[in-house]
Structure formats: structure tokens, C-alpha cells
ZADO-1210 file (C-alpha; in nm, 4 decimals, padded with zeros to 6 digits):
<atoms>
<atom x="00.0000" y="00.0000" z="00.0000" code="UNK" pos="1"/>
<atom x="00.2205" y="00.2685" z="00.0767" code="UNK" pos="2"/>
<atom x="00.5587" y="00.2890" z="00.2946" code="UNK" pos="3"/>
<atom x="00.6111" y="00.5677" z="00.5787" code="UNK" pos="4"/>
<atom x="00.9731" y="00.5774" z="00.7197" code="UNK" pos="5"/>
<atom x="00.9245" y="00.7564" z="01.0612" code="UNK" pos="6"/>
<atom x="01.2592" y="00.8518" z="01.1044" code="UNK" pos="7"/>
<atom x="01.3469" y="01.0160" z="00.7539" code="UNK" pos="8"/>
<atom x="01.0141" y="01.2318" z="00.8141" code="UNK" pos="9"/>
<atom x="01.1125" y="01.3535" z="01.1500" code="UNK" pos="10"/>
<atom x="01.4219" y="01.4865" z="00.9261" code="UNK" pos="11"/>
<atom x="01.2446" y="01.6394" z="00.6984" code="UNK" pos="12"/>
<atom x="00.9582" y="01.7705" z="00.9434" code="UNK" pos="13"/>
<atom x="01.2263" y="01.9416" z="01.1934" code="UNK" pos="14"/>
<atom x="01.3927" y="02.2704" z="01.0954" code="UNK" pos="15"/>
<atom x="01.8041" y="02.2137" z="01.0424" code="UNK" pos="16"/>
<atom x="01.8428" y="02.4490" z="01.3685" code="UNK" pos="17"/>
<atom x="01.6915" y="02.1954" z="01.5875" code="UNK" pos="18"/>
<atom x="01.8584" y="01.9042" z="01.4236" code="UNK" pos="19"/>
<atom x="02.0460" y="01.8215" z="01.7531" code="UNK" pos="20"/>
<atom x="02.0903" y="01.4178" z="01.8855" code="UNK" pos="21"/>
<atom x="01.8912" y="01.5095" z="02.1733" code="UNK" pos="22"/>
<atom x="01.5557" y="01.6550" z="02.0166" code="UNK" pos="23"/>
<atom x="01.6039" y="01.3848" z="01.7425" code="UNK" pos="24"/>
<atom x="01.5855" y="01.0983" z="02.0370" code="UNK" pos="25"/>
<atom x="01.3038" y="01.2923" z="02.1817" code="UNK" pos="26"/>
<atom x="01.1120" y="01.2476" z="01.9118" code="UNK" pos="27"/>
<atom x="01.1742" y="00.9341" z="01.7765" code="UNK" pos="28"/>
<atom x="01.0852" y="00.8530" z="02.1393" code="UNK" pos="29"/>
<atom x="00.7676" y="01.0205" z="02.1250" code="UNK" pos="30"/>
<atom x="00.6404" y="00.8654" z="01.7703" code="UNK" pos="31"/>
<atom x="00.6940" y="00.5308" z="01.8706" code="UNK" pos="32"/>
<atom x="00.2951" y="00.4649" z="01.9822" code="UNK" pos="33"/>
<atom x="00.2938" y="00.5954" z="01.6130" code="UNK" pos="34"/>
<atom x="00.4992" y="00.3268" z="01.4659" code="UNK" pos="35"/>
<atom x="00.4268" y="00.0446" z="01.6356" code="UNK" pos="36"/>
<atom x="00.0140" y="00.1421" z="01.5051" code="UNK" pos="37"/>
<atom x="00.1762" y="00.1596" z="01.2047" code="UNK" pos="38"/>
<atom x="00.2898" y="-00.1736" z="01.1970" code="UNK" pos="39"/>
<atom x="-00.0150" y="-00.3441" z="01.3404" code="UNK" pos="40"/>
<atom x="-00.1629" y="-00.1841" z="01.0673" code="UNK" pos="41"/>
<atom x="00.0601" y="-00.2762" z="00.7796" code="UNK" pos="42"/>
<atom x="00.0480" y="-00.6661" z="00.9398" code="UNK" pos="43"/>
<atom x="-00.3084" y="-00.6398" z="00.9518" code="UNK" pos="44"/>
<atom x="-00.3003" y="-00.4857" z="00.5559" code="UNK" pos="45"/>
<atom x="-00.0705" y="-00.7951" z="00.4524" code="UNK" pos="46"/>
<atom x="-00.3108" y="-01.0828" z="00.6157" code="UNK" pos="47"/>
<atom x="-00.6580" y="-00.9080" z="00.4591" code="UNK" pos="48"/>
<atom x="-00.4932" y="-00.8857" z="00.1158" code="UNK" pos="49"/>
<atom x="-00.3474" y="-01.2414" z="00.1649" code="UNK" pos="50"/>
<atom x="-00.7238" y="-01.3858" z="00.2734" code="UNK" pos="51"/>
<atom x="-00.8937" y="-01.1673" z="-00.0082" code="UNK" pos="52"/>
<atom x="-00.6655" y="-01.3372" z="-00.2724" code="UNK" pos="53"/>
<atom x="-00.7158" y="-01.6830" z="-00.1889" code="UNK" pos="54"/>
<atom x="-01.1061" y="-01.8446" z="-00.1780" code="UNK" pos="55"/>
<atom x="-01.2511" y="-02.1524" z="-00.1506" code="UNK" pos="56"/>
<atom x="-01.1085" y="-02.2978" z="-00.4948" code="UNK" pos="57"/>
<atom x="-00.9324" y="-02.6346" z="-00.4420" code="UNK" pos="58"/>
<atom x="-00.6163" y="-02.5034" z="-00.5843" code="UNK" pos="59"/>
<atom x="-00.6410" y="-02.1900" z="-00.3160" code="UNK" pos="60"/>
<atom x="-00.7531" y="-02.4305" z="-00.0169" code="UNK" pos="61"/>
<atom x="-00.4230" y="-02.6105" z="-00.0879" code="UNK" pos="62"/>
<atom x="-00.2167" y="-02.3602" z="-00.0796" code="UNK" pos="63"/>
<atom x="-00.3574" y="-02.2193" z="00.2247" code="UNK" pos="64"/>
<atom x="-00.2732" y="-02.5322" z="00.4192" code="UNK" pos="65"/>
<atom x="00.0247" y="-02.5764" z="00.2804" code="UNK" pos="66"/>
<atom x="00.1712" y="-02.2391" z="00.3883" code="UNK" pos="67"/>
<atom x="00.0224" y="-02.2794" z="00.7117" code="UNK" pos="68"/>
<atom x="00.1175" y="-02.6403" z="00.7846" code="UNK" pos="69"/>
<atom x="00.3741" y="-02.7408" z="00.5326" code="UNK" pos="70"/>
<atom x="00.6038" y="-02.4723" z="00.3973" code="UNK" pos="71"/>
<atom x="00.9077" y="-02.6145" z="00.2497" code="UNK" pos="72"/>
<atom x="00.7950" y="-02.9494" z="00.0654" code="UNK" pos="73"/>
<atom x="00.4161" y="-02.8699" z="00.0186" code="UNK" pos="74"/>
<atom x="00.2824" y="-03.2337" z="00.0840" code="UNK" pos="75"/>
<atom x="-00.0563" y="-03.1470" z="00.1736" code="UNK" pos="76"/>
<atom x="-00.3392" y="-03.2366" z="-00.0591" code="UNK" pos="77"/>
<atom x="-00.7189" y="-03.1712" z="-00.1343" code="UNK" pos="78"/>
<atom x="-00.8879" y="-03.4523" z="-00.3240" code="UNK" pos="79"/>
<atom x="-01.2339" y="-03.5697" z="-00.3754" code="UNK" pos="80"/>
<atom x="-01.4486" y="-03.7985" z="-00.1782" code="UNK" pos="81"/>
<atom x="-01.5154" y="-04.0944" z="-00.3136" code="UNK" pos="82"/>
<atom x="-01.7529" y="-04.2909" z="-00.0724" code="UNK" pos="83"/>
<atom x="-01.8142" y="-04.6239" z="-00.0460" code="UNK" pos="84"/>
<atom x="-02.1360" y="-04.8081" z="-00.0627" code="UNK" pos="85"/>
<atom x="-02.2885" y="-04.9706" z="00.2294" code="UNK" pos="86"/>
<atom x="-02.3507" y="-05.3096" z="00.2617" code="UNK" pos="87"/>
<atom x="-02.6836" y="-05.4449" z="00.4528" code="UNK" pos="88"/>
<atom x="-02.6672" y="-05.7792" z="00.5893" code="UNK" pos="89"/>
<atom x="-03.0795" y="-05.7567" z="00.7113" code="UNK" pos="90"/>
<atom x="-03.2805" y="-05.4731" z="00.8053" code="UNK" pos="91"/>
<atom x="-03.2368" y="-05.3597" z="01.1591" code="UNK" pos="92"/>
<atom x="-03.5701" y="-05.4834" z="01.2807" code="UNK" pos="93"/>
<atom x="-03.4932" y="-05.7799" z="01.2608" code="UNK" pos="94"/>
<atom x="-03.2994" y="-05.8333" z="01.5848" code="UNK" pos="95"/>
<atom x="-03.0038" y="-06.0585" z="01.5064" code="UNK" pos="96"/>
<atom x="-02.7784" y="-06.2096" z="01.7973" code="UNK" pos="97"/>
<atom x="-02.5094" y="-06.1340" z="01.5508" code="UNK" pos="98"/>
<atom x="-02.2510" y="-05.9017" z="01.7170" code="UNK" pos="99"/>
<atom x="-02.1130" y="-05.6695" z="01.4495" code="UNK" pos="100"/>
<atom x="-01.9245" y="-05.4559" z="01.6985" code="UNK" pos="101"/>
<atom x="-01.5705" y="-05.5635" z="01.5792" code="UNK" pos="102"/>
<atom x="-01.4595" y="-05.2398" z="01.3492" code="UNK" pos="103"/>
<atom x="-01.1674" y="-05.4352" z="01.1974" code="UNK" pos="104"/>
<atom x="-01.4009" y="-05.5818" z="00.9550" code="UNK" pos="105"/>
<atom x="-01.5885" y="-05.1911" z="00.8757" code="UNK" pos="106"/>
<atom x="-01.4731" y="-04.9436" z="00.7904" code="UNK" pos="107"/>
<atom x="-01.5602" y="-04.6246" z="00.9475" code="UNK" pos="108"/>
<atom x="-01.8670" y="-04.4381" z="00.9225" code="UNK" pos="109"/>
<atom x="-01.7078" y="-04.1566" z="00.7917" code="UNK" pos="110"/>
<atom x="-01.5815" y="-04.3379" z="00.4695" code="UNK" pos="111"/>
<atom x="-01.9313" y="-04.4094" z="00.3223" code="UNK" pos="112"/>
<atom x="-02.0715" y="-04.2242" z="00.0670" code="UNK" pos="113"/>
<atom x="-02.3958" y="-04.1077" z="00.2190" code="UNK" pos="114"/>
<atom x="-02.1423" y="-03.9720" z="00.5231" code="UNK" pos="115"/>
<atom x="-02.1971" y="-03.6082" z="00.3856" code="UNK" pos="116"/>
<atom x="-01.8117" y="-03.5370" z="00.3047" code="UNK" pos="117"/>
<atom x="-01.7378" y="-03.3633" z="-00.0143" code="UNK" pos="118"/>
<atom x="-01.3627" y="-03.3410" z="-00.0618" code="UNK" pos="119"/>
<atom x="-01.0691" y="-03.4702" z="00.1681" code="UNK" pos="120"/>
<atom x="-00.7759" y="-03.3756" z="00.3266" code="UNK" pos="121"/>
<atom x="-00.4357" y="-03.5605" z="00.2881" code="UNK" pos="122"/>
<atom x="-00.1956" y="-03.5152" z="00.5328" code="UNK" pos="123"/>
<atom x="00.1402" y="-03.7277" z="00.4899" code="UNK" pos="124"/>
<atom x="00.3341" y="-03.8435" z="00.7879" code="UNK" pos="125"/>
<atom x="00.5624" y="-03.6465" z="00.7788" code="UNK" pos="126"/>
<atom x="00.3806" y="-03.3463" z="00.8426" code="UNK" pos="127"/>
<atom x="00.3875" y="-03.3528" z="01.2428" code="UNK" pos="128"/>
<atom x="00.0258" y="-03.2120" z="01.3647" code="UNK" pos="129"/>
<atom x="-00.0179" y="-03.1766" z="01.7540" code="UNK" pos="130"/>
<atom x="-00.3818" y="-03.1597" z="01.8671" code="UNK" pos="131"/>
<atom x="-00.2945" y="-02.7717" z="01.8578" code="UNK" pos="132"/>
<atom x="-00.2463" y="-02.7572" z="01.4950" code="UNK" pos="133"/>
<atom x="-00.4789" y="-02.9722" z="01.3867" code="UNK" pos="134"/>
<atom x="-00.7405" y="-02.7683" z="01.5738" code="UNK" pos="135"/>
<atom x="-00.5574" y="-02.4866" z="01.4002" code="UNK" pos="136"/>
<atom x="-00.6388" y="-02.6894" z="01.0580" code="UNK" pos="137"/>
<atom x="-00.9900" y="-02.7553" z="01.1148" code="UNK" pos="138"/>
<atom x="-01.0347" y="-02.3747" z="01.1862" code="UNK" pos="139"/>
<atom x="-00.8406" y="-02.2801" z="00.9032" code="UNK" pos="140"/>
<atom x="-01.0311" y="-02.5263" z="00.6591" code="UNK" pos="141"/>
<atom x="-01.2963" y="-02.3926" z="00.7970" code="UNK" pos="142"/>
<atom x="-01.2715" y="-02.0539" z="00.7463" code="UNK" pos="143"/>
<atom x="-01.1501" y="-02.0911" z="00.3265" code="UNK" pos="144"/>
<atom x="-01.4532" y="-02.3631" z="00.2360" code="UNK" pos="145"/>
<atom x="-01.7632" y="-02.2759" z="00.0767" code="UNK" pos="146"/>
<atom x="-02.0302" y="-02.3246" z="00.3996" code="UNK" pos="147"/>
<atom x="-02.2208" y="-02.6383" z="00.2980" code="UNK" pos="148"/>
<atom x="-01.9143" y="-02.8315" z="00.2122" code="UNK" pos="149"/>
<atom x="-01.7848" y="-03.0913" z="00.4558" code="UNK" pos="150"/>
<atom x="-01.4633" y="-03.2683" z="00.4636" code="UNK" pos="151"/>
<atom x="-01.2591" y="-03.5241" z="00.5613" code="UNK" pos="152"/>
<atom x="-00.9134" y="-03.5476" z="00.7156" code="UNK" pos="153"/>
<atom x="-00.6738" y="-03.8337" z="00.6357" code="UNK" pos="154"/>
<atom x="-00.3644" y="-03.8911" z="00.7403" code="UNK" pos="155"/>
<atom x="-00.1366" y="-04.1459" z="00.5382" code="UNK" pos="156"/>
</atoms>
């Protein structure tokens, strides 16, 4: 946007007969609430342009996370969800003595097509995510994705 250097315009504000160290200190000293509003703002300039150039486009989302999360190799990916179909044994009425509680034989519920996720997340292993940053991904993927849209995070 535009560039103010504080200490070139107390130079050029202040008369050459006051141009002493000590009134210079003095008011560098006194402009500094000044410049450190100044660069709060310019920080806050730099994020708003940086979130009003990137949407909820696959191609954004990715890079997004991957500047976030994964700077120097990029490994993150955003890919479609392709569900699988379920597979009905009986109707739940009728009461089997059939325990299907063992999930190494399922898979999970999230991983069937009528499970409402649209796209996916892919997250490699060697992207370390604490709990910290991956609630730090969900509110990021949240805040780029169209509302509607659900998704689904996958580590491999």
C-alpha cells in the first residue's frame, strides 16, 4: 500500500536548527505509539490482502494449508471424496444375535458415501500435527470452504 519511514520524516519535518541528537531521540521517542500502530496496521493490511486473494477454490484451499502447515515441501493435498457403498446384511428390525461390533471388519462411518463429506484432506506423515495444529487446521479449513461443504481429514 504505501511505505512511511518515521525517522526520515522527522528529518524532513524538523527545521536544520533543531537538528540536535537530543531533540532527534526525543522524538523518535515520542512517535513510537505511532509506529508500532503503524505496523499493526501494515500486518493487519498484509493478512486481509493475503485472505482476499485466496477463496474456496481447491487449488487456493491447498495452498492455504500448505503455507500454514507445510512450507518447504508442500505435501498437503485436497482430493475428492469418493464414498463407499454400504452393505446391509438384514434390516435392523430384525434383531439378530449377531454381534457386528468388531470395526476391523468396517470401515468407518465416515468413509461411506452417504457420510456427507465432499472433498478430503491428505496429510502425509511427515507433516507432524499436535492436537494444537490440527485444531488450528480444522479452523483454518474452515474458514476458506464454501459453507455447505464438509470434509474429511486423512492422514497417510
Amino acid at each position: 500500500m504505501f511505505q512511511i519511514d518515521y525517522k526520515k520524516l522527522i528529518v524532513w519535518l524538523v527545521p536544520s536548527m533543531l537538528r540536535q541528537s537530543i531533540v532527534m531521540l526525543l522524538l523518535r521517542a515520542a512517535i513510537m505509539p505511532i509506529r508500532e500502530l503503524y505496523d499493526a496496521f501494515q500486518l493487519f493490511m498484509s493478512d486481509t490482502l493475503y485472505r482476499l486473494n485466496h477463496n474456496s477454490q481447491v487449488c487456493y484451499l491447498r495452498a492455504v494449508l500448505n503455507d500454514k502447515f507445510d512450507l518447504i515441501e508442500r505435501r498437503i493435498l485436497i482430493d475428492d471424496f469418493e464414498g463407499l457403498n454400504r452393505i446391509y446384511f438384514w434390516p435392523e428390525s430384525d434383531r439378530r444375535d449377531i454381534d457386528f461390533s468388531v470395526t476391523q471388519y468396517f470401515w468407518p462411518d465416515a468413509s461411506y458415501a452417504d457420510s456427507g463429506v465432499d472433498f478430503t484432506v491428505i496429510i502425509p506423515t511427515g507433516v507432524a500435527v499436535t492436537a494444537a495444529e490440527m485444531a488450528r487446521l480444522n479452523s483454518t479449513i474452515k474458514e476458506y470452504k464454501l459453507p455447505g461443504k464438509n470434509y474429511n481429514i486423512v492422514r497417510i
